[in-house]
C-alpha positions as CSV (number, residue, x, y, z in Angstrom):
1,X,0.0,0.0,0.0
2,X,1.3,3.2,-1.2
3,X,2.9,5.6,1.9
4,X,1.3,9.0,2.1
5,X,4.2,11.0,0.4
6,X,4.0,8.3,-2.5
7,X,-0.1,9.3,-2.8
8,X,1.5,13.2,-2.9
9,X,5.0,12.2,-5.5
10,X,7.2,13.7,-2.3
11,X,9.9,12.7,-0.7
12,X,9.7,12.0,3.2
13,X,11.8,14.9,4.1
14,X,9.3,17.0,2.2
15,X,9.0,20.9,3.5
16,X,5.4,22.1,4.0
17,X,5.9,24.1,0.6
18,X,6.8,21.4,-1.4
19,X,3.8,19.3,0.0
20,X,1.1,22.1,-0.8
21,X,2.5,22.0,-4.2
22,X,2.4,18.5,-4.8
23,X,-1.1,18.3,-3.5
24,X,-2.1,21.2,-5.9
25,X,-0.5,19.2,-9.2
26,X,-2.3,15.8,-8.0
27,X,-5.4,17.3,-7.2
28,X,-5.5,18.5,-10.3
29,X,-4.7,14.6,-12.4
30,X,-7.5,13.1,-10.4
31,X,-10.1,15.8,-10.0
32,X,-13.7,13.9,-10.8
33,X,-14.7,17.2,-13.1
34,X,-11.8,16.9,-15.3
35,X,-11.4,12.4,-15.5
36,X,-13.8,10.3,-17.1
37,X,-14.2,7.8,-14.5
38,X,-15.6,9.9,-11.7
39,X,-15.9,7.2,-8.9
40,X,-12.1,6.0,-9.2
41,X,-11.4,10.2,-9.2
42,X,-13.2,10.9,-6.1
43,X,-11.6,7.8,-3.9
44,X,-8.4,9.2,-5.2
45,X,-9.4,12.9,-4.2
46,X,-10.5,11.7,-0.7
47,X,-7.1,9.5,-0.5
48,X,-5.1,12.8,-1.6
49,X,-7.2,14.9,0.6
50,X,-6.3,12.7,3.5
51,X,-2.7,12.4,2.8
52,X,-2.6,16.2,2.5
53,X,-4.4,17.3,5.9
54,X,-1.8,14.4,7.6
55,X,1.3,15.8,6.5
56,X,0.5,19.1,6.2
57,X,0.0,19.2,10.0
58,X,3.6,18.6,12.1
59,X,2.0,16.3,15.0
60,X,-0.1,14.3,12.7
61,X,2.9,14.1,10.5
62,X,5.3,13.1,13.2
63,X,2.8,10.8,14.5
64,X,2.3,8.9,10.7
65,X,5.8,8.5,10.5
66,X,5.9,7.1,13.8
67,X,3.8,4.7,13.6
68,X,4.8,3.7,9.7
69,X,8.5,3.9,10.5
70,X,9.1,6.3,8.0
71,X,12.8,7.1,7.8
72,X,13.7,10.4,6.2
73,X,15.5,10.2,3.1
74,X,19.1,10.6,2.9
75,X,20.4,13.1,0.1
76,X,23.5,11.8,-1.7
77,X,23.6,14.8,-4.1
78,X,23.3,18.3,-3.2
79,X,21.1,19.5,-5.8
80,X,21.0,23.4,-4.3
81,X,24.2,23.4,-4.2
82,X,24.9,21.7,-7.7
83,X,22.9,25.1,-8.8
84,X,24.4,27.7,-6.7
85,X,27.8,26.4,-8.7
86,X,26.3,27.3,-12.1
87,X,26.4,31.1,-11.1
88,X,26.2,31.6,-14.9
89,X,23.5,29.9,-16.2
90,X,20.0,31.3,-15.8
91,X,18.1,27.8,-16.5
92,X,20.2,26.7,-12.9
93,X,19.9,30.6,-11.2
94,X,15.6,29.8,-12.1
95,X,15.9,26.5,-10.7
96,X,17.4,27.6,-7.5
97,X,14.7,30.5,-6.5
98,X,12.3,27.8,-7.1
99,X,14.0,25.2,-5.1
100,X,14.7,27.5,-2.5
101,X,10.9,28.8,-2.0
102,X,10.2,25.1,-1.7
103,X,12.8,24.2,1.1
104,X,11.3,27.4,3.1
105,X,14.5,29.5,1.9
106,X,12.7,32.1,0.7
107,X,14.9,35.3,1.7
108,X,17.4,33.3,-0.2
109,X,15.1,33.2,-2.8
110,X,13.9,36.5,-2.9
111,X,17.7,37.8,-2.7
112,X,18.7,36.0,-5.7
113,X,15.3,36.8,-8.1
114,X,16.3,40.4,-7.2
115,X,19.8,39.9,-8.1
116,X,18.9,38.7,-11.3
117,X,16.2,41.4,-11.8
118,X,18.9,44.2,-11.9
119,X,21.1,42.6,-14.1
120,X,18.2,44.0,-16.2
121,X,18.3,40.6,-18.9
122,X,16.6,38.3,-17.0
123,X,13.2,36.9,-17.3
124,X,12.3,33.9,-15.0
125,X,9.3,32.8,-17.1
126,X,11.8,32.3,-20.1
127,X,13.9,29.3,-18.0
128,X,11.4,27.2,-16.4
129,X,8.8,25.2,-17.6
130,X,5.5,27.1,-18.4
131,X,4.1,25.0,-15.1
132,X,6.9,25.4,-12.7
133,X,6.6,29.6,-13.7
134,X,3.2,29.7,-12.7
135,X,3.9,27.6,-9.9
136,X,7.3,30.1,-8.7
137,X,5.6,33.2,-9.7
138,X,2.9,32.5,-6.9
139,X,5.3,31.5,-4.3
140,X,7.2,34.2,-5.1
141,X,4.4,36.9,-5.2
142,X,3.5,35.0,-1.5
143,X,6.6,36.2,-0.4
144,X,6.4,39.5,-1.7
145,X,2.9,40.5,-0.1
146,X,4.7,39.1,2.8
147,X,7.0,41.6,2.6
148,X,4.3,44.0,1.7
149,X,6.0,44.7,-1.8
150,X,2.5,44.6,-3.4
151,X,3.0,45.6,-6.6
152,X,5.7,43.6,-7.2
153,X,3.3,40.4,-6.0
154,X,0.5,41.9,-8.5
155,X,3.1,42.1,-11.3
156,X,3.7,38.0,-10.3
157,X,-0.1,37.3,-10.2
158,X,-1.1,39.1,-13.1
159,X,1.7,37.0,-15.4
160,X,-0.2,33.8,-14.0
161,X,-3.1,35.3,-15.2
162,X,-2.6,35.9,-18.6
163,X,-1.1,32.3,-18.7
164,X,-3.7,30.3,-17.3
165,X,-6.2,32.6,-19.8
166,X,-3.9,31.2,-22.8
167,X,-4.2,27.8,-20.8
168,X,-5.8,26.9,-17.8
169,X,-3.1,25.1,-15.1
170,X,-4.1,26.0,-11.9
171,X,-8.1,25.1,-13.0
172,X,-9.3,24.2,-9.7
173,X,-7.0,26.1,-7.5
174,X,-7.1,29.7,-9.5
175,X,-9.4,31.0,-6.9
176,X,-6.4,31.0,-5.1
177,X,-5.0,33.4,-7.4
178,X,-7.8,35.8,-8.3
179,X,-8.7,35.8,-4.3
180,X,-4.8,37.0,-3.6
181,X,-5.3,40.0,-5.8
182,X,-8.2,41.4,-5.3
183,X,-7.7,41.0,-1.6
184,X,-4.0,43.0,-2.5
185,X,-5.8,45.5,-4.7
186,X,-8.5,46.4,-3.0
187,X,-7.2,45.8,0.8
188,X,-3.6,46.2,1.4
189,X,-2.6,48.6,-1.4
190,X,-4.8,51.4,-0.4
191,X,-2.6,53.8,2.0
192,X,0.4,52.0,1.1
193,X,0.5,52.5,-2.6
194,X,-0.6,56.1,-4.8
195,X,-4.4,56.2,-5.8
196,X,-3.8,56.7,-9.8
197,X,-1.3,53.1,-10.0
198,X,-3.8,51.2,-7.7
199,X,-6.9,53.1,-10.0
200,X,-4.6,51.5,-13.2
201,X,-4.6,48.0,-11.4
202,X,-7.9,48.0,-11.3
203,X,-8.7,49.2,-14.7
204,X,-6.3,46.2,-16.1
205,X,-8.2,43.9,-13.3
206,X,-12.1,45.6,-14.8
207,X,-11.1,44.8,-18.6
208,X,-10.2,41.2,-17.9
209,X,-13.8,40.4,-16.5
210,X,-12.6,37.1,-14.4
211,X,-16.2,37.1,-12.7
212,X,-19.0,39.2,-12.4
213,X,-18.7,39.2,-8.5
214,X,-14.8,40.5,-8.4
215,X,-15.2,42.5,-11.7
216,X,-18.0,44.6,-9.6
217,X,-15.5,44.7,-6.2
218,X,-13.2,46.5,-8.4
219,X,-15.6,48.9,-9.9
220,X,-16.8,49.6,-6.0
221,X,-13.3,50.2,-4.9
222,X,-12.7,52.4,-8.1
223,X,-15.8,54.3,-7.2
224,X,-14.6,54.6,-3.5
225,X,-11.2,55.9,-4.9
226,X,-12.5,58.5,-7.4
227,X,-14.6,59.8,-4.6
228,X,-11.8,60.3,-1.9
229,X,-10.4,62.3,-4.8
230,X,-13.6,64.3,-4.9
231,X,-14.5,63.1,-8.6
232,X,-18.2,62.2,-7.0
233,X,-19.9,62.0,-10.7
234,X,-16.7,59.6,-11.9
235,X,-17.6,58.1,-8.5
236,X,-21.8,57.1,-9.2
237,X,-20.6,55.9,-12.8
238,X,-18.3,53.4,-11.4
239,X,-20.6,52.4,-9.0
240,X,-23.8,51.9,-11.1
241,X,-21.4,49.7,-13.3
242,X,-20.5,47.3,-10.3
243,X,-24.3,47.7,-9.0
244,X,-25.5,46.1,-13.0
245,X,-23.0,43.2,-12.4
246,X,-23.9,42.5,-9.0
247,X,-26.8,44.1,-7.5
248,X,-26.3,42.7,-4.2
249,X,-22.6,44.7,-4.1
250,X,-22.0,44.8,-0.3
251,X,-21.4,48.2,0.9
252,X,-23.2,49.8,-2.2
253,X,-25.6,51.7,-0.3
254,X,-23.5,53.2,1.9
255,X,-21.2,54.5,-0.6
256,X,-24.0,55.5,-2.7
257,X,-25.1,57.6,-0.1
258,X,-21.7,58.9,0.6
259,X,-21.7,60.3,-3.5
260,X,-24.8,61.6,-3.4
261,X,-23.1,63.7,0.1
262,X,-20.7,65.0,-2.7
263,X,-22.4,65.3,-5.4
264,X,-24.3,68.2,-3.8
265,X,-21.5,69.9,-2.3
């Protein structure tokens, strides 16, 4: 019977961020929408689920390998630092950020994608795999809103988009995605970032129509922006745009009636 990190493709020394990644690529082969033989996908699903909530969480992981005698594995090759050797070759310098935000050495990570940045040639999506990018990217713009560099992680998330728009990867877990930026958009940029780039974010966000729920939280926030700059009437035409997509638009009324205040002033 196959151990829990053989359900999930890990190794048993896995780090938390290599396991949530391995869940999300499996999840996605056996997911019952997207498989013909929907009963053998969901008992994989549930055994996938189950592997993921064990290892995921440290006790129940300690205990599984307790009682399954699970030896960690012993590296006989130093992969990080075969790649830290290969200072000139972007394909390794790529490989490393990624297998550093994996193995939770992500100031390392971050250090070196900056490096690289301000050598002004280098492009990370053009040396990885089109999956492993979109896999980086997100870790990366993780770290970043971490950091509370949010338009750096909003330049990350917005490359995923357009990608899984060419063709969908993430499928499933691209909630994941669209959740992170509007909640950096429309949540933690304001005060922290100028109104006119985070008015430009949301335009770009607006045009791509992802959903009618989020395309009408952008209007709203656009409206709530336009009126702190005392553009009430740019304000009401925002608002009755996010009010035709989604009629239910929390906090509509109260910002209507707050544009209506100015409109009159």
């Amino acid at each position: 019977m196959a151990t829990y990190y053989e359900l999930l493709g890990v190794s048993s020394g896995a780090s938390q961020t290599e396991i949530k990644q391995a869940f999300r690529k499996r999840a996605k082969e056996f997911h019952p929408d997207l498989v013909h033989d929907r009963a053998d996908a969901l008992q994989r699903m549930q055994q996938l689920v189950g592997a993921y909530k064990t290892l995921i969480d440290e006790q129940e992981r300690a205990q599984y390998d307790r009682l399954n005698k699970v030896v960690p594995d012993e590296e006989s090759f130093d992969y990080r630092e075969f790649l830290r050797k290969r200072r000139s070759d972007p394909v390794s310098q790529s490989k490393l950020i990624f297998f550093d935000l994996l193995h939770e050495n992500e100031s390392d990570a971050v250090a070196l994608y900056e490096a690289l940045l301000g050598e002004g040639w280098f492009d990370l999506s053009a040396h990885l795999d089109r999956e492993d990018y979109m896999d980086c990217a997100f870790l990366l713009a993780e770290e970043y809103e971490q950091r509370q560099q949010f338009t750096r992680s909003y330049r990350l998330l917005m490359k995923i988009v357009a990608l899984e728009i060419e063709r969908p990867y993430f499928r499933h877990f691209f909630s994941e995605v669209t959740d992170r930026l509007r909640s950096i958009v429309c949540t933690k940029m304001p005060g922290k970032v100028e109104s006119s780039r985070i008015l430009g974010y949301l335009e770009e966000l607006i045009a791509l129509n992802l959903s009618r729920q989020d395309t009408a939280q952008y209007l709203k926030k656009a409206a709530e922006l336009y009126l702190a700059e005392q553009r009430a009437a740019v304000a009401l035409r925002y608002l009755n745009r996010g009010l035709q997509l989604d009629h239910r638009l929390g906090g509509a009324k109260r910002l209507r009636e707050k544009i209506d205040a100015g409109l009159q002033q």
